[in-house]
C-alpha positions as CSV (number, residue, x, y, z in Angstrom):
1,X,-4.4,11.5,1.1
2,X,-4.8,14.3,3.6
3,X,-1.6,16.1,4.9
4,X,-1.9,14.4,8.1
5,X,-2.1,10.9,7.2
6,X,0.6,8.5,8.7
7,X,0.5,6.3,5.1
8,X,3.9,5.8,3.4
9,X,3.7,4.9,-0.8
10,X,6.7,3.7,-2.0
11,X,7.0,2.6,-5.6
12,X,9.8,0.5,-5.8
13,X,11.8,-0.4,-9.6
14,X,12.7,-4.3,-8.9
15,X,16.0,-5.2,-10.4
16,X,14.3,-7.3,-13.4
17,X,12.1,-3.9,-14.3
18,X,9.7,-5.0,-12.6
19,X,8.0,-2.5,-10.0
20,X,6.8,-3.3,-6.5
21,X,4.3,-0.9,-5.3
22,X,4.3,-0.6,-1.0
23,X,1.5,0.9,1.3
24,X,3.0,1.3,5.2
25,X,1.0,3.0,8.1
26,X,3.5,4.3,10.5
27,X,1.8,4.5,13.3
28,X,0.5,0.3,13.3
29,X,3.2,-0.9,11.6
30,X,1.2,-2.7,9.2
31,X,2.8,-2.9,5.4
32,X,1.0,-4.4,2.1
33,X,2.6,-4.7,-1.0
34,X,2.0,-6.1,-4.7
35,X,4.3,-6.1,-7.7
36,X,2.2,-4.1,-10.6
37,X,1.1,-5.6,-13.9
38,X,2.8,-3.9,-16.9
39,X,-0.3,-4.0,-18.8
40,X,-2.4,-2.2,-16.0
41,X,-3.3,1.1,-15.4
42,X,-1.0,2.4,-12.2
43,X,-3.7,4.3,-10.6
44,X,-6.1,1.4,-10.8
45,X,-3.8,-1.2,-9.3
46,X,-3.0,1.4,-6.4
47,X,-6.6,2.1,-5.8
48,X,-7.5,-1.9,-5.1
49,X,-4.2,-1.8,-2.9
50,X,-4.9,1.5,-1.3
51,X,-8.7,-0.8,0.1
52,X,-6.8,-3.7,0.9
53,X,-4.0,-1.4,3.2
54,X,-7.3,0.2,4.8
55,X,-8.9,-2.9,5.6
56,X,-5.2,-4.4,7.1
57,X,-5.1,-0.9,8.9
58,X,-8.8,-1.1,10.3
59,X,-8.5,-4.7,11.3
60,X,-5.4,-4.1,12.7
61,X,-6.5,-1.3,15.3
62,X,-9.5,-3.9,16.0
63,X,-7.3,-6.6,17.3
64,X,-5.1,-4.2,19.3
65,X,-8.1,-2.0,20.9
């Protein structure tokens, strides 16, 4: 992500162990988030989230233009 870019990550440890990870863009307001599979590689899962939070973003700044 460039230096500039308004996205938050936040990889949150759920009080079962689980862990919840969270895309937010600041400037639309617009949060997705998906508890991560154990057995899963990390970067993989955030990758598919990281083009479902573009998509939100994009379709977001569509229905507010």
């Amino acid at each position: 992500m460039p230096a500039n870019d308004p996205t938050q990550v936040d990889l949150i440890k759920l009080a079962d162990g689980e862990r919840l990870l969270r895309y937010t863009d600041a400037k639309s307001g617009v949060s997705v988030e998906r508890k991560l599979d154990a057995a899963g590689s990390v970067a993989e899962q955030k990758r598919q989230l990281r083009e479902v939070f573009d998509a939100a973003v994009a379709r977001a700044q569509l229905a507010f233009a």
